[in-house]
C-alpha positions as CSV (number, residue, x, y, z in Angstrom):
1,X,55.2,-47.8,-20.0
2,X,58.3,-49.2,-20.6
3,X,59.8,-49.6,-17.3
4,X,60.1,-53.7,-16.9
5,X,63.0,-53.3,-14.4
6,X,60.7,-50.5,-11.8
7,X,63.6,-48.0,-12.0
8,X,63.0,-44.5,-10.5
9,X,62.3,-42.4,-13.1
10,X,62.7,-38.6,-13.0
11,X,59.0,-37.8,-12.2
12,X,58.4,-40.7,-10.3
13,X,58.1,-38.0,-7.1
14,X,55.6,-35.8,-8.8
15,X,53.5,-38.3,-11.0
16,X,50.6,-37.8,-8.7
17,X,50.4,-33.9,-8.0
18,X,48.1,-33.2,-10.4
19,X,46.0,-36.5,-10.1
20,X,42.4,-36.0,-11.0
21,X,39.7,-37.0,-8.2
22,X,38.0,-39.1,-11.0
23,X,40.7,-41.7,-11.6
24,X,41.5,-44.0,-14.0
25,X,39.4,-46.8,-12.5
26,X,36.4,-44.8,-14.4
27,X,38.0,-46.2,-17.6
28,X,38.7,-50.3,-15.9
29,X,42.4,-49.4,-15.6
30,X,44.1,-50.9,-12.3
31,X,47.2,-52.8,-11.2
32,X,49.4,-50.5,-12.6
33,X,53.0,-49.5,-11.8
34,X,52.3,-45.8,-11.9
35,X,50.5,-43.4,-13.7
36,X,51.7,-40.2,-14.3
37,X,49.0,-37.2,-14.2
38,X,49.2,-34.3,-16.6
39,X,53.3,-33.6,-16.3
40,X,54.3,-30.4,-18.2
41,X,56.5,-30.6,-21.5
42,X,60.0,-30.2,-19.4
43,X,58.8,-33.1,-17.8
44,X,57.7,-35.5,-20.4
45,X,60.5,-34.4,-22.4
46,X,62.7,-35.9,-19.7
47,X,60.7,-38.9,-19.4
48,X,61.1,-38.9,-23.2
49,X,64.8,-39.3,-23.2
50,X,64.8,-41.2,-20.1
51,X,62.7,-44.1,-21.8
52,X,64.8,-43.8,-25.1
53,X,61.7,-42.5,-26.7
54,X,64.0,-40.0,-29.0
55,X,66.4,-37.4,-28.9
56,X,66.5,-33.7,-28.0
57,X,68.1,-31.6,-31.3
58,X,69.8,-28.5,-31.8
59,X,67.4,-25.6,-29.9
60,X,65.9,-27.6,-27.4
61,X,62.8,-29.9,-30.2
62,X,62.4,-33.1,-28.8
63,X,62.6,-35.6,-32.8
64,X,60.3,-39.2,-32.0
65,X,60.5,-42.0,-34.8
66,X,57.1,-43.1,-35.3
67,X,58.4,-46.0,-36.4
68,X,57.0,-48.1,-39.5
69,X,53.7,-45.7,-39.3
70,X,54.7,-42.5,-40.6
71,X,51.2,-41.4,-41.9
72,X,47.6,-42.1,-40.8
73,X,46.4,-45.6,-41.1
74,X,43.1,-45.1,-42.9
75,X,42.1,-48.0,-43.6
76,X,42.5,-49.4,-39.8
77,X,39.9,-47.0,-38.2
78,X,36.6,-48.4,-37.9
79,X,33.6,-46.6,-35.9
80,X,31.6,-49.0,-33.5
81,X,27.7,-49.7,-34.7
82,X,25.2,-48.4,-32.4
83,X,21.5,-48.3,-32.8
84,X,21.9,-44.6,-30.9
85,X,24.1,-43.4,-33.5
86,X,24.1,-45.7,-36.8
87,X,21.2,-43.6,-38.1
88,X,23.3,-40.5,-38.0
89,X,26.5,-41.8,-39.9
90,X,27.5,-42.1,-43.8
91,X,28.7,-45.8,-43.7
92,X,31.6,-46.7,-46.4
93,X,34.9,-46.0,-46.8
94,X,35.4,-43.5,-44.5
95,X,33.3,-45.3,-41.6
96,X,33.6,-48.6,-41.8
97,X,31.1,-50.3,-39.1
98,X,32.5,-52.0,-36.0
99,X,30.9,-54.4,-33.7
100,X,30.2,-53.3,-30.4
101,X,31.8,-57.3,-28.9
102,X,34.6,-57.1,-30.8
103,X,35.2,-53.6,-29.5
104,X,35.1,-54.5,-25.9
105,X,37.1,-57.6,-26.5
106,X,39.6,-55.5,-28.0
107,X,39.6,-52.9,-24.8
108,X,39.6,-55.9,-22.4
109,X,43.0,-56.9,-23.6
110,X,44.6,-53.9,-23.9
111,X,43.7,-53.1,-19.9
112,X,45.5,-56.7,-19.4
113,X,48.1,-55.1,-21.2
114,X,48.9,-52.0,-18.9
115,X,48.9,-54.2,-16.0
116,X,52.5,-53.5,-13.9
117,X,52.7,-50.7,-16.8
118,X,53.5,-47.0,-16.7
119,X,50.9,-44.5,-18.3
120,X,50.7,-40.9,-19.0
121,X,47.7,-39.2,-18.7
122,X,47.0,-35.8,-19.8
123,X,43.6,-34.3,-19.2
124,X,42.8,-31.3,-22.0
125,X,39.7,-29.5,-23.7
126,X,39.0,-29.3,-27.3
127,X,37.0,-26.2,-28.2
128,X,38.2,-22.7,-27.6
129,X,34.3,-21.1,-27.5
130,X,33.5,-22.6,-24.0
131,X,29.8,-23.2,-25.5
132,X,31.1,-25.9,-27.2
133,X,34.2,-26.9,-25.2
134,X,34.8,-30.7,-24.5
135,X,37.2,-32.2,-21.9
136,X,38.8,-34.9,-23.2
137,X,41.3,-37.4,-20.9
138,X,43.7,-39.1,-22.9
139,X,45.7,-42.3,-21.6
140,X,49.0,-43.1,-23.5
141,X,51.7,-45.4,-23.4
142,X,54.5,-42.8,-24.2
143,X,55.5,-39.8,-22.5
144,X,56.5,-38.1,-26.1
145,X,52.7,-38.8,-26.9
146,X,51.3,-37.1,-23.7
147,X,53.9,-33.8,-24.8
148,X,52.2,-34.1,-28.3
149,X,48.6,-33.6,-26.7
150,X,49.8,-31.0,-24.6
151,X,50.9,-29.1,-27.5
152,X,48.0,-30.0,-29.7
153,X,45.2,-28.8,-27.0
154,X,43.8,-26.3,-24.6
155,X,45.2,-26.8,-21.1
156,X,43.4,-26.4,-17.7
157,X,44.4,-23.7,-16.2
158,X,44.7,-24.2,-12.1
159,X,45.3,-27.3,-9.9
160,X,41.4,-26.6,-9.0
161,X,40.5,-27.7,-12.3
162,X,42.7,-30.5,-12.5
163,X,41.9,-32.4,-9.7
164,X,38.0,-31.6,-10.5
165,X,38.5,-33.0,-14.4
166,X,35.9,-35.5,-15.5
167,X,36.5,-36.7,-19.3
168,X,33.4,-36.3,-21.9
169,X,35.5,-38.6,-24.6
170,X,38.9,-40.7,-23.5
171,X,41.3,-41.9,-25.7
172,X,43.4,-44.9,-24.5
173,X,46.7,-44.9,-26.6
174,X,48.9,-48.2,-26.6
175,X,51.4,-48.4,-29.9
176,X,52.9,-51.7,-28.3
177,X,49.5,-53.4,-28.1
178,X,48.7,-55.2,-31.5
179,X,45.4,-56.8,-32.4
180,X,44.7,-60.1,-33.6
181,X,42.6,-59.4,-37.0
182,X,41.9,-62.9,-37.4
183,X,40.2,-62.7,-33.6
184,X,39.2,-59.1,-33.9
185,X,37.9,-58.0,-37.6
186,X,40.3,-55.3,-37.5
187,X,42.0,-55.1,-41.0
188,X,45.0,-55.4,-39.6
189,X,47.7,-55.3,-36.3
190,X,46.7,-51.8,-36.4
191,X,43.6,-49.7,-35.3
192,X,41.8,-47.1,-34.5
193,X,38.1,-47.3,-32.9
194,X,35.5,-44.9,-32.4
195,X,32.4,-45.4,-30.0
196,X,30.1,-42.9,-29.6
197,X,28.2,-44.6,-27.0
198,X,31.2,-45.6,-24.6
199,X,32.7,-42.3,-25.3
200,X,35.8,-43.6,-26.1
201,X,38.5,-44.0,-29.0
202,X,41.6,-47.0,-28.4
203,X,44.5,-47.1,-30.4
204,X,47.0,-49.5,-31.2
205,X,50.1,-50.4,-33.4
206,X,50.7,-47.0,-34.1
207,X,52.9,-44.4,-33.1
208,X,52.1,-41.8,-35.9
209,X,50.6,-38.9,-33.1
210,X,48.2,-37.5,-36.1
211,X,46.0,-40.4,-34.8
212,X,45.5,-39.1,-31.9
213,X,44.2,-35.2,-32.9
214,X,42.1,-36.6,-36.0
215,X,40.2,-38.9,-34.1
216,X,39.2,-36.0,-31.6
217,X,38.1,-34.3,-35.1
218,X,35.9,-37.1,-36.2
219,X,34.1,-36.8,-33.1
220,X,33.6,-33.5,-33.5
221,X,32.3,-33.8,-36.9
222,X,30.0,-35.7,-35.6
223,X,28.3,-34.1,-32.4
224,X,29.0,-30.4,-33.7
225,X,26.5,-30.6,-36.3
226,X,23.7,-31.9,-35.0
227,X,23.9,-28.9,-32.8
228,X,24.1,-26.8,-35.9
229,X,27.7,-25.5,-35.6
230,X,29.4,-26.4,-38.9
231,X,33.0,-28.1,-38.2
232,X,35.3,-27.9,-40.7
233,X,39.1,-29.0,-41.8
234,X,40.3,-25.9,-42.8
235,X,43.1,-23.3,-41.0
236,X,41.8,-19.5,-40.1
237,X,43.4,-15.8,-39.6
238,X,41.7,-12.7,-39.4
239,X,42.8,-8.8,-40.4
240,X,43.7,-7.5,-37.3
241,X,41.9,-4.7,-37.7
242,X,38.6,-6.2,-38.0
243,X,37.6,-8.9,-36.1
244,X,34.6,-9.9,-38.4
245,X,37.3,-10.3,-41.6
246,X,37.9,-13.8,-40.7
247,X,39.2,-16.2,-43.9
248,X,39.2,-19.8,-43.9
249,X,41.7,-22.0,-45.7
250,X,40.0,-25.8,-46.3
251,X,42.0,-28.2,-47.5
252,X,44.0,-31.4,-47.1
253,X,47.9,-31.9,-45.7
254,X,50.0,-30.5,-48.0
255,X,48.0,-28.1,-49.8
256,X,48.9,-25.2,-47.7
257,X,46.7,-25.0,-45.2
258,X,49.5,-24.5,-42.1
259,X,51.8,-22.4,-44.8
260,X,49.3,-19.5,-45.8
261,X,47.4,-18.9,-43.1
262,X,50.7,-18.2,-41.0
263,X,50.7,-14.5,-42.9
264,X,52.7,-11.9,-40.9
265,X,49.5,-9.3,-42.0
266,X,47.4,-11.3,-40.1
267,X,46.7,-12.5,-37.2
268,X,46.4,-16.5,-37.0
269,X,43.7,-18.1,-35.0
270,X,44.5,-21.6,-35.8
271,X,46.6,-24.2,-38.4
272,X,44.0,-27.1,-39.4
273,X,40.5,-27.6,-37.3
274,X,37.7,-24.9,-36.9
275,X,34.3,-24.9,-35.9
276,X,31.6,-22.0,-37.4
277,X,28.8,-20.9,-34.7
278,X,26.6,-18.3,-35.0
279,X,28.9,-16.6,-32.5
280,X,31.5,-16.9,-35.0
281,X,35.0,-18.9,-35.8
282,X,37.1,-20.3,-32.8
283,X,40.0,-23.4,-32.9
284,X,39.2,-26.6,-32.2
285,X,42.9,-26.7,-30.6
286,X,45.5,-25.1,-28.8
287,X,48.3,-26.3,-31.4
288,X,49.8,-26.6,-34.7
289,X,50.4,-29.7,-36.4
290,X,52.9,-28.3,-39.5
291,X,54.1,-30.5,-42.5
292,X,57.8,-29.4,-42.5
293,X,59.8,-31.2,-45.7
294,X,61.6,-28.5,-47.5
295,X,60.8,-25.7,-45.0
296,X,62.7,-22.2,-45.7
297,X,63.3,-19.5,-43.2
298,X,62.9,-17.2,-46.1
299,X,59.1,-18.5,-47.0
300,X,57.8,-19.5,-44.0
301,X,60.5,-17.9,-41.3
302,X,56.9,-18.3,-38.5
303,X,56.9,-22.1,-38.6
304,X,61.0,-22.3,-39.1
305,X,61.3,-20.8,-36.3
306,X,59.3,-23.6,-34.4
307,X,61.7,-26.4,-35.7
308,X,64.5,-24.8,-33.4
309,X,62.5,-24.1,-30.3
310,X,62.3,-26.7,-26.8
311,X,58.8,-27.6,-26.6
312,X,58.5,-28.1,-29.9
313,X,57.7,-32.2,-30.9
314,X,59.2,-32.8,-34.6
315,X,58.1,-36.3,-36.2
316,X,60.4,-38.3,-38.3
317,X,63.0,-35.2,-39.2
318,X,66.2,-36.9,-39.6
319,X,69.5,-35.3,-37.6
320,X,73.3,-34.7,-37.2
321,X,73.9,-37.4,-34.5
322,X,76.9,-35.5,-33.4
323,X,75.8,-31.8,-34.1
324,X,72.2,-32.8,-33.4
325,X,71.5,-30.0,-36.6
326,X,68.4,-31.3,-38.3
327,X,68.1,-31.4,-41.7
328,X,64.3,-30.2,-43.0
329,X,64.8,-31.2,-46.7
330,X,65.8,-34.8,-46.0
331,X,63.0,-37.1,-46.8
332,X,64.8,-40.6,-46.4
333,X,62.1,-41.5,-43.1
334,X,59.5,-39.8,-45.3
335,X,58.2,-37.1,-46.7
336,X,55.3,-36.6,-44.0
337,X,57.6,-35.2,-41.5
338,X,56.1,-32.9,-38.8
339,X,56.1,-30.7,-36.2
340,X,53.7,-29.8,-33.3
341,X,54.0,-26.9,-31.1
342,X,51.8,-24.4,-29.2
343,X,50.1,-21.9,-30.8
344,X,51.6,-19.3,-28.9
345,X,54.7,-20.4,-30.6
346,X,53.3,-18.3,-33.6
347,X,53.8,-14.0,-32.8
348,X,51.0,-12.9,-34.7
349,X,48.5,-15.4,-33.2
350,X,45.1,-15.0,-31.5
351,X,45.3,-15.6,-28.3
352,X,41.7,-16.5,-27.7
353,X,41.8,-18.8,-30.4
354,X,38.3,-17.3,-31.9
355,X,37.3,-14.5,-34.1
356,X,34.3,-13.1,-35.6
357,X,32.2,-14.4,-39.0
358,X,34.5,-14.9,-42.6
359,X,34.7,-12.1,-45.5
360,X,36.3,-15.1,-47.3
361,X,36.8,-18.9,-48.0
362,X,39.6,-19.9,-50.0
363,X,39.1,-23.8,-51.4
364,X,43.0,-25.4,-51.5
365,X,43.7,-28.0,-54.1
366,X,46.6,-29.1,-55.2
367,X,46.4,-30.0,-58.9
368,X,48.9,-32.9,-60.0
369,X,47.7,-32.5,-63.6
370,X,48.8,-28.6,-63.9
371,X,45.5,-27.3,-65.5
372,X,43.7,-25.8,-62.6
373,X,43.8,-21.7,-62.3
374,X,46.3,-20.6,-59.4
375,X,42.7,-18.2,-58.3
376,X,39.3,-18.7,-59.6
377,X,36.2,-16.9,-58.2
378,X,33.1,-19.2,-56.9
379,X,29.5,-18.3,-56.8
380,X,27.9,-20.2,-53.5
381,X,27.0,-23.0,-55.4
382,X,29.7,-24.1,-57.5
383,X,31.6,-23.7,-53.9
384,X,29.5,-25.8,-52.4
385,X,30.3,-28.2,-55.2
386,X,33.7,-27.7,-54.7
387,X,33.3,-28.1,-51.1
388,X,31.8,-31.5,-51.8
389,X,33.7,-32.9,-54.1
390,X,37.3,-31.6,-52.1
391,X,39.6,-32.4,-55.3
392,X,43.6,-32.7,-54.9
393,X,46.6,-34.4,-54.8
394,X,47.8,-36.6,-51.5
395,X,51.4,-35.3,-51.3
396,X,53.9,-36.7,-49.4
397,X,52.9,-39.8,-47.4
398,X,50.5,-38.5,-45.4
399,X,49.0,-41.8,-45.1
400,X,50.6,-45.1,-45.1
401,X,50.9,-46.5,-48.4
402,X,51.5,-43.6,-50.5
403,X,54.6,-43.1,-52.1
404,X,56.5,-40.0,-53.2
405,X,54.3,-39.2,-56.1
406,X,51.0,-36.7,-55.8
407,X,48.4,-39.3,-56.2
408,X,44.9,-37.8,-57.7
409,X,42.2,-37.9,-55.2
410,X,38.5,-36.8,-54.5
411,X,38.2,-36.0,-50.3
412,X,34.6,-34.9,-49.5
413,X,34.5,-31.8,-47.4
414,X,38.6,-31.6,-48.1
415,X,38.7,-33.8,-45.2
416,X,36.6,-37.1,-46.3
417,X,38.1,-39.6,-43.6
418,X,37.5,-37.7,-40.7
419,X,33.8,-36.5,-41.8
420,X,31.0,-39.1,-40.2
421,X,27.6,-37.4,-41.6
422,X,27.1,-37.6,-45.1
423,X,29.1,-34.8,-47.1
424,X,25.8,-32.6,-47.6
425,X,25.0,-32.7,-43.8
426,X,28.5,-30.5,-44.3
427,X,27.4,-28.5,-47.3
428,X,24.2,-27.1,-46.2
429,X,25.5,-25.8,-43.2
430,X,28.5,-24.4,-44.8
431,X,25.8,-22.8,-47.5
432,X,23.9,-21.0,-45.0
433,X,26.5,-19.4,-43.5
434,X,28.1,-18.3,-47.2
435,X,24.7,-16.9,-47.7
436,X,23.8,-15.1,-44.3
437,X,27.0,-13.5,-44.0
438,X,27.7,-13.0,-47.4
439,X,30.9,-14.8,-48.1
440,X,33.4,-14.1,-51.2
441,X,34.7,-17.6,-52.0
442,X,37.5,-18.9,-53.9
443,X,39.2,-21.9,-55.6
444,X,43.4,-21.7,-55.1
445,X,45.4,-24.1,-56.7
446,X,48.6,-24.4,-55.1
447,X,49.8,-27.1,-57.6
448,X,51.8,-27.7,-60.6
449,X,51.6,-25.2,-63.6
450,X,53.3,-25.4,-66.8
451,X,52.3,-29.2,-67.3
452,X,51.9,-32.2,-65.0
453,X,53.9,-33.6,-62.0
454,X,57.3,-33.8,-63.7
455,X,57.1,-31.8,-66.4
456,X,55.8,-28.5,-64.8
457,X,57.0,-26.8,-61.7
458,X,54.9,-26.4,-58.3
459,X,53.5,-22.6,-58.3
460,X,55.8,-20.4,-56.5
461,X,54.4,-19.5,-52.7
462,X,55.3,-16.3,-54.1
463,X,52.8,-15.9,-56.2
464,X,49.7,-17.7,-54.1
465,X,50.6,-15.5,-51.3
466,X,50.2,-12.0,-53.9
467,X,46.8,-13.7,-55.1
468,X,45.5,-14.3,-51.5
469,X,46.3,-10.9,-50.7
470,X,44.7,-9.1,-53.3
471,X,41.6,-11.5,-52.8
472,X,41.3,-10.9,-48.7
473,X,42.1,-7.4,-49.4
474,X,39.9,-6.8,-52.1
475,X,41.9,-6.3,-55.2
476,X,41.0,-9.0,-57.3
477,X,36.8,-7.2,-56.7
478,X,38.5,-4.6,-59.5
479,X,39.8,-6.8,-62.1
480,X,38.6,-8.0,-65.3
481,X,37.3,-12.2,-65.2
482,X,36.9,-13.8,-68.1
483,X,34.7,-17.4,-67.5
484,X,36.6,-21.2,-67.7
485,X,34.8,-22.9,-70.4
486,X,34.5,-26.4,-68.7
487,X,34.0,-25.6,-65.0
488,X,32.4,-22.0,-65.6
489,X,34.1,-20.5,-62.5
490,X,35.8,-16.8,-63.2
491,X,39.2,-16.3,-63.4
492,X,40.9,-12.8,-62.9
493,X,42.9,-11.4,-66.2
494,X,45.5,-9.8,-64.1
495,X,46.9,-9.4,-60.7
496,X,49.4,-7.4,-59.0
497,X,52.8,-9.3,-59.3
498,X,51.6,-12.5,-60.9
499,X,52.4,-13.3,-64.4
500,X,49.9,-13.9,-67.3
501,X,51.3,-17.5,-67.8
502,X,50.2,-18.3,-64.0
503,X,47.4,-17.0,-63.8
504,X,46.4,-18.8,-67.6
505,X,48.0,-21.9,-67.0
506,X,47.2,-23.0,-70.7
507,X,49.9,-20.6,-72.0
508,X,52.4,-22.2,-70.1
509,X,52.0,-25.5,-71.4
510,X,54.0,-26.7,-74.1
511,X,50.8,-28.4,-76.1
512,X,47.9,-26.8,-76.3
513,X,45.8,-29.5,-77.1
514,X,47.4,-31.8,-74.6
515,X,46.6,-29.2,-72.2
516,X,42.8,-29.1,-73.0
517,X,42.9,-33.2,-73.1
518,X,43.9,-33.3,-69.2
519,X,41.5,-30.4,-68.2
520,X,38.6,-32.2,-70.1
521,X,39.9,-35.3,-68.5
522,X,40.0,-34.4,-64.8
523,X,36.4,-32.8,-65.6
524,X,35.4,-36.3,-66.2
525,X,36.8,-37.5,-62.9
526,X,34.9,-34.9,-61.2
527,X,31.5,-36.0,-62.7
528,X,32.5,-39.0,-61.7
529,X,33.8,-38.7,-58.6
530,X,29.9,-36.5,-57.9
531,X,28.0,-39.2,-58.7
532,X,28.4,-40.9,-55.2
533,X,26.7,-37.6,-53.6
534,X,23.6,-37.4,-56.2
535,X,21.3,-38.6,-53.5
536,X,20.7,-36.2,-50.9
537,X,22.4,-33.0,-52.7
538,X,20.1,-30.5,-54.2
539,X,20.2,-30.6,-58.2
540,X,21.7,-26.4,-58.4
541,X,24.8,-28.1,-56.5
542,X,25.0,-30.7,-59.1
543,X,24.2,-28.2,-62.0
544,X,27.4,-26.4,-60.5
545,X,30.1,-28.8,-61.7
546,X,31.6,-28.9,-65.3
547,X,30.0,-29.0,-68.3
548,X,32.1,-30.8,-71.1
């Protein structure tokens, strides 16, 4: 959009070719200086570099600097208040009403903004089980941006079904356009806002692309439901010689999500956003989105791989300005930094991008205070309660405002902000599909063991990747369990190549009693934290939790 002085830029020639018949005027945007229609990623990336957007680095990546957002901005996403749909949505923190004026006032501004302006337009679906496929349009101000949506969703395959796109949802994407809060209720410069009833999501004052794919999930946490499909924030593989032994991995960033379900046994069907039909699992994209501080070729050699790889988009990794090596375990921009690719970047992955029904569920938390088992076994409801309550630690500045430190935290369905119904809506559907198809479930704790956040040491990958295979394979059915006394889950005795001081972490800690003082404490927090879904969630849920 950046192009003040009209030069010639190196798709100006081709901007058009794969123009849709239902044009931008649909969406009140005219008068500009060109837009440039769903260019491939050799072409954006040259736009990229051309508009001093970022660099390309050693194997072809192209490396963007958000800038001064370098996580989500949580607190500036608001969802527009509509008699059509208010009934429907769990107002509070996480969806903080927005009035319907304000919103067009807002919209108004920003299409005086792209006046004499260049945009990028990519039109892409969401949904890889074409009974619930979406086409989405999305309008953006960068040419990095319009490569990130390429990678992150499922492309149209023929200049047929280009030029005969029409949008569901659009998302119009300006990080140069600021609001006025004072003028606007927004809580800031910055925002992100959801209507339902235009079909639309605007974005401004942020750069971070994670906006862009999580607001596409909070729409579909909203419409997938009420047509009974349960849509969930969790990563999926599946044995690939069984379609219907599908496992799910819920949890937020940095619990492991992207890490284990990349397993070179399996076969991966997607990194972070699944729906459940009756039909069974499929990807909600046609991309990964992978936290990438500290990543080893030796531990995750899939993913590393990625990082050296054109096509690949890598947020905020700092670089050799003369070798143009980057440097993966340099957090100085942050420690959120990512990378987005295709899924086909990934060997072992499912082309399709859908599977049968889950054997297993795997719960991910991260535990800061180093008292959560690495494994535990769930009955359904104590994993519903689990489910609900979606317990860990925020690592790594995945939103803006957090600093280096895990910071304790409750996120309802392990994905609280991007969740519009109220957590049970989740829960119930979740629980019938546990119980029809029989479900193992399990709690991981990919945490701290040994005592808290600098005193213990994070549990080796090592280790959670033996316990996850003798769970999905079905050696932990032949162990002995004994029950925890405060949250009454079982936890196995012994497993293959796993020490007795992971899998008890009360032996590893220095202080017994100290130990059993933090356990009964984060109990406390979880009884707590429960009381905000009382109303509405059936009392064996409740009865699930701990007992102190």
């Amino acid at each position: 959009m950046n192009n003040s002085k009209m030069i010639n830029t190196p798709a100006e020639t081709i901007a058009q070719t794969r123009k849709a018949d239902h044009s931008l005027t649909n969406h009140g945007v005219d008068n500009l200086r060109l837009a440039y229609w769903n260019l491939t990623a050799e072409a954006l990336v040259e736009e990229a570099v051309f508009r001093n957007e970022g660099k390309i680095v050693s194997g072809g990546p192209f490396v963007a600097n958000t800038g001064a957002h370098k996580g989500r901005s949580s607190n500036d996403k608001f969802v527009v208040k509509h008699s059509d749909s208010e009934g429907n949505i769990w107002w509070g923190t996480y969806n903080r009403p927005f009035d319907q004026e304000k919103f067009e006032g807002i919209y108004g501004r920003m299409l005086g903004f792209m006046q004499d302006k260049d945009v990028f337009i990519q039109d892409v679906y969401v949904g890889a089980d074409e009974a619930y496929r979406m086409p989405i349009r999305f309008v953006t101000e960068f040419a990095w941006h319009s490569h990130f949506v390429r990678n992150m969703f499922i492309l149209p395959k023929s200049q047929e079904e280009y030029k005969n796109f029409i949008p569901e949802f659009t998302v119009v994407d300006l990080p140069s356009f600021k609001a006025n809060p004072t003028v606007d209720g927004t809580n800031s410069e910055t925002f992100i806002l959801l209507s339902f009833e235009k079909k639309m999501i605007i974005v401004g004052n942020t750069a971070y692309a994670g906006e862009l794919k999580k607001s596409i999930f909070t729409i579909l946490n909203y419409l997938l439901p009420l047509q009974g499909v349960l849509s969930m924030h969790c990563s999926a593989n599946v044995n690939p010689n069984d379609n219907d032994d599908v496992a799910l991995f819920f949890g937020l960033s940095g619990t492991g999500k992207t890490t284990l379900s990349a397993d070179h046994s399996r076969r991966l069907i997607g990194d972070d956003e699944h729906g459940w039909s009756d039909k069974g699992v499929f990807n909600f994209e046609g991309g990964c989105y992978a936290k990438v501080i500290g990543l080893s070729e030796a531990a995750e050699p899939q993913i590393y791989a990625t990082t050296k790889r054109f096509g690949t988009v890598l947020e905020n990794v700092p670089f050799d300005t003369v070798t143009r090596m980057v440097d993966l375990n340099d957090d100085s921009l942050t420690e959120n930094t990512r990378a987005s690719y295709p899924l086909e970047f990934i060997d072992n992955a499912v082309p399709e991008k859908k599977a049968g029904h889950p054997k297993n569920i795997i719960l991910l938390t991260c535990d800061a205070n180093g008292v959560m088992p690495p494994i535990s076994r769930l009955t359904s409801n104590q994993a519903l309660y689990q489910f609900i309550s979606g317990y860990t630690a925020k690592v790594g500045g995945t939103e803006v405002g957090m600093g280096k430190e895990p910071s304790l935290t409750f996120s309802a369905c392990f994905g609280g902000p991007f969740m519009v119904h109220h957590p049970y809506k989740y829960a119930e559907l979740l629980k019938d599909k546990i119980e029809r198809y029989k479900v193992n479930c399990w709690l991981v704790n990919t945490g701290w063991v040994g005592g808290p956040y600098g005193v213990g040491k994070r549990i080796s990958i090592k280790y959670t990747r033996a316990l996850l295979t003798a769970a999905l394979t079905g050696k932990l059915n032949t162990v002995k369990y004994k029950k925890d006394p405060i949250f009454g889950f079982e936890v196995p005795m012994s497993c293959p190549d796993v020490p007795a001081e992971v899998l008890d972490p009360s032996i590893s800690w220095a202080n017994k009693a100290d130990y059993d003082k933090r356990y009964k404490d984060l109990a406390s927090r979880f009884i707590q934290n429960f009381e905000k879904f009382a109303e509405g969630t059936p009392q064996e849920i409740i009865d699930a939790g701990p007992k102190i």
